[in-house]
N, CA, C and O atoms as a Tinker XYZ file with bonds, in Angstrom:
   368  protein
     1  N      0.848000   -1.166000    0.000000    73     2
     2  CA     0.000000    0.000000    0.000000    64     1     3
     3  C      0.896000    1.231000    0.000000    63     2     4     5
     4  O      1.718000    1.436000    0.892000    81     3
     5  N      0.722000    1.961000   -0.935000    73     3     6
     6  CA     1.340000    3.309000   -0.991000    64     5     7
     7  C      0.965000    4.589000    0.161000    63     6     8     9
     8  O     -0.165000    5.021000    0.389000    81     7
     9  N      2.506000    5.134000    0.926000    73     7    10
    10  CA     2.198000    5.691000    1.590000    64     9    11
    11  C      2.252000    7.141000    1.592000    63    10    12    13
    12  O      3.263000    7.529000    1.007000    81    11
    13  N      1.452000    8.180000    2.086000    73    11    14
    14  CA     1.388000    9.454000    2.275000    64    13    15
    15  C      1.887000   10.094000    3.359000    63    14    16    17
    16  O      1.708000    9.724000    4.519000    81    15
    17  N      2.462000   10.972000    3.044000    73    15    18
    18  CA     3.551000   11.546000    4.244000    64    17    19
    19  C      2.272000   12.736000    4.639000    63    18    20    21
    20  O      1.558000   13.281000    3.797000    81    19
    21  N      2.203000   12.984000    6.292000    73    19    22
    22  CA     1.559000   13.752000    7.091000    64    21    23
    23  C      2.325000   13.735000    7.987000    63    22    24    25
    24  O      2.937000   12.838000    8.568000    81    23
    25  N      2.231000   15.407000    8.132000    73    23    26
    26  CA     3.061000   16.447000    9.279000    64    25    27
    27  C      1.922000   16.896000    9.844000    63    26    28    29
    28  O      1.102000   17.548000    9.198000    81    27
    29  N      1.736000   16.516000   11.388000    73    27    30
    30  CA     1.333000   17.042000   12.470000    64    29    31
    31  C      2.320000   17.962000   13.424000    63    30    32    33
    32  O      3.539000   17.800000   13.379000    81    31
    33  N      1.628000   19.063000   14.400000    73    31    34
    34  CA     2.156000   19.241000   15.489000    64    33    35
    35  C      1.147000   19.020000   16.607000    63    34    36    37
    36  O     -0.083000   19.030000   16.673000    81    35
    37  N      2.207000   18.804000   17.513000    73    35    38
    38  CA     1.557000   18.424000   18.954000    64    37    39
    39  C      2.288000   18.784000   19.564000    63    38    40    41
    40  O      3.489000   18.803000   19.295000    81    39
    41  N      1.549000   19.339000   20.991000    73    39    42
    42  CA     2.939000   19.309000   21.789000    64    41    43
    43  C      3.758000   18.840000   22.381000    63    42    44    45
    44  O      3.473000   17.643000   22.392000    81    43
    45  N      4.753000   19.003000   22.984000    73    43    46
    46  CA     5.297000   18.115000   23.574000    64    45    47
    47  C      4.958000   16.940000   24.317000    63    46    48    49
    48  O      5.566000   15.888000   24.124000    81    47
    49  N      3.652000   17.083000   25.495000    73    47    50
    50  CA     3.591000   16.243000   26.173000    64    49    51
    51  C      2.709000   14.659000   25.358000    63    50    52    53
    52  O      2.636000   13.467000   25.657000    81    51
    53  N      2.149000   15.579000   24.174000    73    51    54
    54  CA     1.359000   15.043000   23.905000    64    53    55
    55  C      2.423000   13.253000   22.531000    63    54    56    57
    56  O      2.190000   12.084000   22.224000    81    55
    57  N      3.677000   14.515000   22.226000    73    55    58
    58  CA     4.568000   13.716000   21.595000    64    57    59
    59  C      5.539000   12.790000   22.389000    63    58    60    61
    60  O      5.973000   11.747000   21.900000    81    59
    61  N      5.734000   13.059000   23.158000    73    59    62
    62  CA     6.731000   12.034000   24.051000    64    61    63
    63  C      5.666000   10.947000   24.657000    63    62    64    65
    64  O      6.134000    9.813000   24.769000    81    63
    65  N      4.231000   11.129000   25.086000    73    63    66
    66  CA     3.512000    9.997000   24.937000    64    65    67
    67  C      3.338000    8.948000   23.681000    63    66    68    69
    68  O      3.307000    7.731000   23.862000    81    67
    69  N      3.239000    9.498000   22.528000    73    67    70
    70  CA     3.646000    8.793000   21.766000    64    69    71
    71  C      4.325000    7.742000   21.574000    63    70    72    73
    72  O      4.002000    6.593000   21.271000    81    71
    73  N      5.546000    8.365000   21.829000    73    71    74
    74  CA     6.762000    7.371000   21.730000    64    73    75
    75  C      7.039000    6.688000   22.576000    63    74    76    77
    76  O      7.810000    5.738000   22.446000    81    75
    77  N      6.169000    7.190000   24.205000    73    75    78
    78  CA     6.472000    5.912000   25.193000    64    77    79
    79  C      5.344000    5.259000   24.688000    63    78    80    81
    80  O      5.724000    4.123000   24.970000    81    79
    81  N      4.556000    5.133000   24.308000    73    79    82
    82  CA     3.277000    4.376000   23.853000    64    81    83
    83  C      3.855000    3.335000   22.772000    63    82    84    85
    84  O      4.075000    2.140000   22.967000    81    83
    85  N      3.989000    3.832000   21.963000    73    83    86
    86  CA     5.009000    2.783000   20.551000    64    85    87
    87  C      6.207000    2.005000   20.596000    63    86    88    89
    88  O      6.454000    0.933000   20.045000    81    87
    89  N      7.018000    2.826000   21.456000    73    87    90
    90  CA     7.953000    1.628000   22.346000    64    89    91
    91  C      7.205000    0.966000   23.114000    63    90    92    93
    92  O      7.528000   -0.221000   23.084000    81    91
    93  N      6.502000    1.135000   23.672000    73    91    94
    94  CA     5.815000   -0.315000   24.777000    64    93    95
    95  C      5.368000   -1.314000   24.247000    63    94    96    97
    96  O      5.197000   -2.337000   24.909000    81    95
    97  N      5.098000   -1.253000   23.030000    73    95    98
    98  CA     4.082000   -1.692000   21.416000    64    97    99
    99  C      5.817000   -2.554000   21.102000    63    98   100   101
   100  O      6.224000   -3.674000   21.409000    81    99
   101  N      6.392000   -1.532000   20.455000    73    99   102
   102  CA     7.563000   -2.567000   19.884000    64   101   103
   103  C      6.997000   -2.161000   18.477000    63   102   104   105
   104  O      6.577000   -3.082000   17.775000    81   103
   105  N      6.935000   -0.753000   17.945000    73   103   106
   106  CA     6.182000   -0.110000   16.869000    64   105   107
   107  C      7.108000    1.219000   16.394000    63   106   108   109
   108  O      7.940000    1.860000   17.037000    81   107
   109  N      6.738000    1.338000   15.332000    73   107   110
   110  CA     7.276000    3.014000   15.081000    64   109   111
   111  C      5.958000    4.198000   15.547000    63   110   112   113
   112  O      4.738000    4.034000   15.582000    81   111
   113  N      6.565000    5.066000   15.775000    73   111   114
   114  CA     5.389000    5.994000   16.507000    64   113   115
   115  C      4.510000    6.082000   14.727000    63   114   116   117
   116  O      3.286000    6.146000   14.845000    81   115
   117  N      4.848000    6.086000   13.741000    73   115   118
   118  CA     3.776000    5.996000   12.750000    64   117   119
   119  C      2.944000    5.133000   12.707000    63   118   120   121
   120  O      1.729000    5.313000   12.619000    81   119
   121  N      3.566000    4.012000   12.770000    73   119   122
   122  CA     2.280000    3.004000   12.948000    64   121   123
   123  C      1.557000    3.154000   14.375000    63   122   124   125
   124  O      0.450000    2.633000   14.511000    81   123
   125  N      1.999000    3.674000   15.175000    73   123   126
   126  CA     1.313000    3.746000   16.453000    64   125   127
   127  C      0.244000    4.543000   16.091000    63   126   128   129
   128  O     -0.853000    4.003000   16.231000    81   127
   129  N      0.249000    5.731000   15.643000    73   127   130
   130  CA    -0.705000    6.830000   15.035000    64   129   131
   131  C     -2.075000    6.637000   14.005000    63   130   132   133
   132  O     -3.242000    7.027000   14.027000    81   131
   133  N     -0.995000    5.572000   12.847000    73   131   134
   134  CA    -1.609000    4.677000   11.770000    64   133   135
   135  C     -2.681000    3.724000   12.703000    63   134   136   137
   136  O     -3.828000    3.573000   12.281000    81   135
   137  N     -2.468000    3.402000   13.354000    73   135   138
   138  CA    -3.351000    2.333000   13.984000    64   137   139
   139  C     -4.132000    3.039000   15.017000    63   138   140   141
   140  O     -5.183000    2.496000   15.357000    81   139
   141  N     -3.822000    4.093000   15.546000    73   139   142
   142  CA    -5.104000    5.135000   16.693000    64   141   143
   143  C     -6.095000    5.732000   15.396000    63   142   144   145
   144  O     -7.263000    6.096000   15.528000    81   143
   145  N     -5.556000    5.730000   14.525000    73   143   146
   146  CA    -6.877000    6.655000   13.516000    64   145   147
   147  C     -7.708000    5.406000   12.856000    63   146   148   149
   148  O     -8.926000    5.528000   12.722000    81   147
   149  N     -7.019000    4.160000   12.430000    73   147   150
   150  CA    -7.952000    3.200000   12.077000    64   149   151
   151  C     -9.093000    2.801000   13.165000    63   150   152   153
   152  O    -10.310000    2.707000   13.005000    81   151
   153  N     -8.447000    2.637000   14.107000    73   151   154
   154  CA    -9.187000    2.173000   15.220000    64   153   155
   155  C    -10.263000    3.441000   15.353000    63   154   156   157
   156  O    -11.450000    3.117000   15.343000    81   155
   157  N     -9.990000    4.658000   15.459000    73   155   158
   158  CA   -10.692000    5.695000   15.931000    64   157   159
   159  C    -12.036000    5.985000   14.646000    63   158   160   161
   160  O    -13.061000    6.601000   14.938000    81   159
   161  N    -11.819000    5.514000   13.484000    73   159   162
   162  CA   -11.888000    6.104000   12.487000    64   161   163
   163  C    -12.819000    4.396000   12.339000    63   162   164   165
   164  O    -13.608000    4.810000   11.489000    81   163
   165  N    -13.189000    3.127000   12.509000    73   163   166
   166  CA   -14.089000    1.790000   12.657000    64   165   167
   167  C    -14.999000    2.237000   13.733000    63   166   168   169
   168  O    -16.200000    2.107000   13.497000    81   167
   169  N    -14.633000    2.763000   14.925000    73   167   170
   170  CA   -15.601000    2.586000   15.905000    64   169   171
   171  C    -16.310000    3.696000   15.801000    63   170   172   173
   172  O    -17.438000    3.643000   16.291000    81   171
   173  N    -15.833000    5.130000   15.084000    73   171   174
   174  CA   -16.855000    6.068000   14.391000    64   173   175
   175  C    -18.491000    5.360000   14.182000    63   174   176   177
   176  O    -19.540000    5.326000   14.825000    81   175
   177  N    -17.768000    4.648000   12.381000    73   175   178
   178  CA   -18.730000    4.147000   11.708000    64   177   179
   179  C    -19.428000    2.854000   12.264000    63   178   180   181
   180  O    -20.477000    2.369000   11.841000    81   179
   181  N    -18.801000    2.480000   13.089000    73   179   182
   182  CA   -19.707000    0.922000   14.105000    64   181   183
   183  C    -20.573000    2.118000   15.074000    63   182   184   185
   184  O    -21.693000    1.608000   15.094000    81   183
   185  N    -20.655000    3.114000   15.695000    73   183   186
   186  CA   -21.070000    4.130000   16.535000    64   185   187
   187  C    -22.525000    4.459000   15.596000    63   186   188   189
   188  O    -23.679000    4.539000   16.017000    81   187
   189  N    -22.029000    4.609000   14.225000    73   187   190
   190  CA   -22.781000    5.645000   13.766000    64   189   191
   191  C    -23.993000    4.432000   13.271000    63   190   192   193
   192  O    -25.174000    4.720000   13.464000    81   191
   193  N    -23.724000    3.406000   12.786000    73   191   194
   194  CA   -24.320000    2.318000   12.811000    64   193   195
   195  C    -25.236000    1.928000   13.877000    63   194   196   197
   196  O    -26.399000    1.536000   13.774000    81   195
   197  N    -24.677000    2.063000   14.690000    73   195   198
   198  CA   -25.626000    1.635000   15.778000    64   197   199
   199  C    -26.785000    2.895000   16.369000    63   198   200   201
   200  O    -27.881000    2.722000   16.902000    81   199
   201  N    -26.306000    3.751000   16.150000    73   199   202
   202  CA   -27.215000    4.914000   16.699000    64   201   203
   203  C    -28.336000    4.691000   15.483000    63   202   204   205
   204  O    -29.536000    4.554000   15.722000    81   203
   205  N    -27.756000    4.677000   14.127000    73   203   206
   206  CA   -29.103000    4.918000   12.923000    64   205   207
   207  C    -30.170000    3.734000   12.938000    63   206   208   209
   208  O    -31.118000    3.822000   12.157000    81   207
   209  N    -30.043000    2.339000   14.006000    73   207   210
   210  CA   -30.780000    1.867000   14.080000    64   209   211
   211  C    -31.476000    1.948000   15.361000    63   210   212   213
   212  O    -32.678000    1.694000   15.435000    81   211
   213  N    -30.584000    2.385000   16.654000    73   211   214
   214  CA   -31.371000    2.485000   17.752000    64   213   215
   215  C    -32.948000    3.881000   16.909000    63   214   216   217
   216  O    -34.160000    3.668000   16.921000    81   215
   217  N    -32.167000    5.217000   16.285000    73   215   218
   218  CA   -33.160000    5.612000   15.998000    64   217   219
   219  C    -34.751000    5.028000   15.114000    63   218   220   221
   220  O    -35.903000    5.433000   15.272000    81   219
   221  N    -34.355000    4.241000   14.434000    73   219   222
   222  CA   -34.856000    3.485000   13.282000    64   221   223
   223  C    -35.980000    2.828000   14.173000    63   222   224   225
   224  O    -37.178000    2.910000   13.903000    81   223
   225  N    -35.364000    2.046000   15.465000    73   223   226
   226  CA   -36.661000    1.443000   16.356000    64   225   227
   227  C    -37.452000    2.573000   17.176000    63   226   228   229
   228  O    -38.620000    2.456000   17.545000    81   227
   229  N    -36.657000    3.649000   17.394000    73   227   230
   230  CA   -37.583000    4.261000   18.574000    64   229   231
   231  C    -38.582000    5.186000   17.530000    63   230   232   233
   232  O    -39.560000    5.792000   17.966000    81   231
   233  N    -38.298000    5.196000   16.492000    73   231   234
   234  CA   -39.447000    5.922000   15.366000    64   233   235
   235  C    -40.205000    5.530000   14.131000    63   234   236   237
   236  O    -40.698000    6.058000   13.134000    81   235
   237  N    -40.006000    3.909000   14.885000    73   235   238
   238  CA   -40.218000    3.096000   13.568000    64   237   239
   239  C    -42.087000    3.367000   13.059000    63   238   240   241
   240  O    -42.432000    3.402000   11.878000    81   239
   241  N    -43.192000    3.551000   14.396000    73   239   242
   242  CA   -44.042000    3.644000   14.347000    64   241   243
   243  C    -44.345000    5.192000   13.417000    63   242   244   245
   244  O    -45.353000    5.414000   12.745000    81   243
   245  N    -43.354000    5.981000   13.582000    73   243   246
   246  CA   -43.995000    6.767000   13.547000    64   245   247
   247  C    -43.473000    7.286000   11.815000    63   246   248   249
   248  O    -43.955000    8.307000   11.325000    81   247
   249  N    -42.454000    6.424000   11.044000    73   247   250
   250  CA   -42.457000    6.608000    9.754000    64   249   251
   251  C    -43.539000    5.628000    9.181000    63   250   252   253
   252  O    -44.088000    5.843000    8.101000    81   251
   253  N    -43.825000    4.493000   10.000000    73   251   254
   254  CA   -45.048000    3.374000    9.287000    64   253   255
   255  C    -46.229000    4.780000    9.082000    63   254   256   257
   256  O    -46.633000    5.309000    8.047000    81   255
   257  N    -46.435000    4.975000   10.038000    73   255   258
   258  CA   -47.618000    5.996000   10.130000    64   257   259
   259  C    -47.559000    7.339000    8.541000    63   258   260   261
   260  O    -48.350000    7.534000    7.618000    81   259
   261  N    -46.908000    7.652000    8.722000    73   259   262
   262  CA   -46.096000    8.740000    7.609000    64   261   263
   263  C    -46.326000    8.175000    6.557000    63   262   264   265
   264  O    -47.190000    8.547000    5.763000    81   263
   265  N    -45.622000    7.245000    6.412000    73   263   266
   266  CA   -45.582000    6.415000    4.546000    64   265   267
   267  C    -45.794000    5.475000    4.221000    63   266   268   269
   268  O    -45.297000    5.060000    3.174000    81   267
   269  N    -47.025000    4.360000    5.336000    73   267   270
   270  CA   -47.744000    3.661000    4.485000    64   269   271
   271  C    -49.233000    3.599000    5.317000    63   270   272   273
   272  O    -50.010000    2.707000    5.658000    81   271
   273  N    -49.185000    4.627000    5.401000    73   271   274
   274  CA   -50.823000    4.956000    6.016000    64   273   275
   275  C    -51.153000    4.375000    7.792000    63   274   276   277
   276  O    -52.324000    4.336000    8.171000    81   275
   277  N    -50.164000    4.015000    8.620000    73   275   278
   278  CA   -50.781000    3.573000    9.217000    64   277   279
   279  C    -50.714000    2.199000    9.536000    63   278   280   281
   280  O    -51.311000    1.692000   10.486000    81   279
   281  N    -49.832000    1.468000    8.570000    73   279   282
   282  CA   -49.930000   -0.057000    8.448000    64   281   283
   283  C    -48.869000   -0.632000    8.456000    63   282   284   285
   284  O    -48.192000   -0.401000    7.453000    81   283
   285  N    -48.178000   -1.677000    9.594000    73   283   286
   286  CA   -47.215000   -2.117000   10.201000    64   285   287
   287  C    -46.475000   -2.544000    8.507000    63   286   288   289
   288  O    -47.168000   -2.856000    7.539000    81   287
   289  N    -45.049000   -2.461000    8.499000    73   287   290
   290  CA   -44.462000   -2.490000    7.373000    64   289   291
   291  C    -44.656000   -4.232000    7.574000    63   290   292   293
   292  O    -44.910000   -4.884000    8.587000    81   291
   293  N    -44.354000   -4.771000    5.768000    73   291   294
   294  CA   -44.408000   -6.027000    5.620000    64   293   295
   295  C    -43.323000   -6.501000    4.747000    63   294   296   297
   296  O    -43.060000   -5.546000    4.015000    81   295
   297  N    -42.833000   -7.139000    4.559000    73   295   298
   298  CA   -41.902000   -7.552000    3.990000    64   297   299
   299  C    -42.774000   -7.798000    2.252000    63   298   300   301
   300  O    -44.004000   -7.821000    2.209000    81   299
   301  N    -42.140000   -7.918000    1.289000    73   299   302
   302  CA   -42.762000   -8.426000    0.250000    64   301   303
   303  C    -42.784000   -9.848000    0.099000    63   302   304   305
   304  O    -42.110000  -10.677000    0.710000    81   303
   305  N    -44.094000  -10.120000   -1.260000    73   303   306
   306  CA   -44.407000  -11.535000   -0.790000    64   305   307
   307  C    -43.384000  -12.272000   -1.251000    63   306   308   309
   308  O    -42.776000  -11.754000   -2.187000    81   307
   309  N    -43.043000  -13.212000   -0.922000    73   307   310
   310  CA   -42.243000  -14.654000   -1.325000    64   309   311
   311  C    -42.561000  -15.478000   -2.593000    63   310   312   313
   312  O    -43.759000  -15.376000   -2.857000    81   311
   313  N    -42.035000  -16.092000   -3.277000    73   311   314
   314  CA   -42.512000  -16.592000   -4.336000    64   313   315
   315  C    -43.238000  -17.230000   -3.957000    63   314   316   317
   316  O    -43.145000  -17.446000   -2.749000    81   315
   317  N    -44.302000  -17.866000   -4.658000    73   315   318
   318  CA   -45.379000  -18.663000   -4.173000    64   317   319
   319  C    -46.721000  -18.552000   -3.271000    63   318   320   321
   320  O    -47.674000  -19.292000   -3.028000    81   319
   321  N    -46.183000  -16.848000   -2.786000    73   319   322
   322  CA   -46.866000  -16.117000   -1.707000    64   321   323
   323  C    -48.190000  -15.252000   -2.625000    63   322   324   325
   324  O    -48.163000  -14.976000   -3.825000    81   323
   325  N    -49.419000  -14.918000   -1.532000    73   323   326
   326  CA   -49.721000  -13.654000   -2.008000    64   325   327
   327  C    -49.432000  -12.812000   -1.299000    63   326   328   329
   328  O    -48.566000  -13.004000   -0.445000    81   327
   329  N    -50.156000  -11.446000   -1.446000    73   327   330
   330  CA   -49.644000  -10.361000   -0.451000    64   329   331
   331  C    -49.877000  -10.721000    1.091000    63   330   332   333
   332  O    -49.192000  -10.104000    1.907000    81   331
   333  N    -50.567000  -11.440000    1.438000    73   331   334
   334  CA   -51.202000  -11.669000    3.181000    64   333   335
   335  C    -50.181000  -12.661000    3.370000    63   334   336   337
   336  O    -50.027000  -13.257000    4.436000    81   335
   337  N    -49.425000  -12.858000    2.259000    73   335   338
   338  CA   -48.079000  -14.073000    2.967000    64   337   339
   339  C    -48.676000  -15.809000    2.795000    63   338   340   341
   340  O    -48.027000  -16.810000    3.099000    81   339
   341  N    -49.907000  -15.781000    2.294000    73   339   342
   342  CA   -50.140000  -17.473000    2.354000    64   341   343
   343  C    -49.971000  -17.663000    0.518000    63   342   344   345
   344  O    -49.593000  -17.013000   -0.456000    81   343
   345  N    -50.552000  -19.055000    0.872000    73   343   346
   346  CA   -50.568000  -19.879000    0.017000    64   345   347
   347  C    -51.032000  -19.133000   -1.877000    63   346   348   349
   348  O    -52.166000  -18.667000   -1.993000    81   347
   349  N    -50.259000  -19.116000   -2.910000    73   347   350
   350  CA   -50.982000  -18.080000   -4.186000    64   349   351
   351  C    -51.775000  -19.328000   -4.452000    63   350   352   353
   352  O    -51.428000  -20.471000   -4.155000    81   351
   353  N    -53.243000  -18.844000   -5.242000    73   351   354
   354  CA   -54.271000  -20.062000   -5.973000    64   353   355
   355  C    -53.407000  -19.990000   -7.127000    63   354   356   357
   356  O    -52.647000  -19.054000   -7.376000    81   355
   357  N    -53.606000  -21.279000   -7.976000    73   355   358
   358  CA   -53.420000  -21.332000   -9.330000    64   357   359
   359  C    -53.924000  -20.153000  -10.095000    63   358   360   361
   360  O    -54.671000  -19.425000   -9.441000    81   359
   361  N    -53.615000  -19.683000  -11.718000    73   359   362
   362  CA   -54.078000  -18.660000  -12.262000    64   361   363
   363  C    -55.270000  -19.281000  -12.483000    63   362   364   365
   364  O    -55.309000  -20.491000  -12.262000    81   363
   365  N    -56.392000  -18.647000  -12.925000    73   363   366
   366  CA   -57.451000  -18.924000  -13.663000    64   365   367
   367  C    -57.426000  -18.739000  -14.574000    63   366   368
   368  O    -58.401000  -18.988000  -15.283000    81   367
């Protein structure tokens, strides 16, 4: 993987943690960094994931209501299904 050079400043205290952090690792302080933003940068989008469905249940009633009149959402039918989910008759 091709790499991109980034210049930060920090300050001091914040840089000499670093490097005791990445030596304790047995790491270069880049990959130490490389690996705080992956990590920081998954549990974002696992965060953000999880909130768009906690919302999704606590308002689920109230988009059914909004955009399909009122009527608990249904999955579509299954092959072989009709819309109420049972058994289709032959065509006539």
């Amino acid at each position: 993987m091709a790499k991109t050079q980034l210049n930060v400043r920090v300050d001091e205290g914040t840089a000499q943690a670093a490097r005791e952090r990445a030596t304790a690792r047995g790491i270069s302080v880049n990959r130490y960094i490389e690996e705080l933003v992956r990590r920081d940068a998954g549990e974002i989008g696992h965060t953000f994931v999880e909130a768009a469905a906690d919302f999704m249940k606590q308002y689920e009633g109230v988009f059914a209501e909004e955009f399909d009149g009122g009527a608990p959402a249904r999955a579509k039918p299954g092959a072989g299904e009709d819309r109420e989910g049972g058994p289709r008759e032959g065509r006539r």
